[in-house]
Structures are given as structure tokens and as C-alpha cells.
C-alpha angles and dihedrals in degrees: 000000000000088000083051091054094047092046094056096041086051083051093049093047087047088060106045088051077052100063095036091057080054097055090037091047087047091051098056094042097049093027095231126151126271129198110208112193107200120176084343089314125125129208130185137206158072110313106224108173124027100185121160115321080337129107129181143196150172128211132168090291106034124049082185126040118156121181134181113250092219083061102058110099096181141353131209122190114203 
């Protein structure tokens, strides 16, 4: 029963990776902005480059912003 747990919540995870790779991905075809919240943090911008577990961005006060993807709670794209 405890395998069966792990595998679904692996499942779950997979698919909500899944979803933020969409919105990543959709921000960096149509360049439209992207608010990141990490750790109640929040972080906007273009996303540029999505390599790996990396993301990056670039928004009016940074030309160079990389996040891990693992660390991203939530994304919201304007």
C-alpha cells in the first residue's frame, strides 16, 4: 500500500512539472511575462532559456535571472 502511495504522488509531482514546463515553455514562445513565487517570493519576467531543471528569465532590472525549476512553488503568466 505504501509503494502504491509513492507511485501516485510521483505521478502527481510528474504532472504538475508537467504543467509548469507548459506555462514556462508559453512564456518564452509568445514573450509574455511570467511571475515565478519561490519560498513566498515572487519573481517576474520573460523566461528566455528553459535548459535542464534551469529556467531563466530576464526582466527591466536584470538582463540574467536562472532558477531551479525544484524550487518554483507556483507560476503566473500576465
Amino acid at each position: 500500500m505504501l509503494t502504491a502511495a509513492v507511485a501516485a504522488d510521483s505521478l502527481l509531482i510528474g504532472k504538475e512539472n508537467d504543467l509548469m514546463k507548459e506555462l514556462l515553455e508559453a512564456s518564452q514562445i509568445e514573450k509574455k511575462s511570467v511571475n515565478l513565487f519561490i519560498k513566498g517570493q515572487s519573481i517576474g519576467g520573460v523566461v528566455t532559456k528553459i535548459a535542464g531543471d534551469m529556467v531563466e528569465l530576464r526582466n527591466r532590472e536584470f538582463s540574467r535571472i536562472v532558477v531551479r525549476m525544484e524550487a518554483i512553488d507556483g507560476a503566473a503568466m500576465n
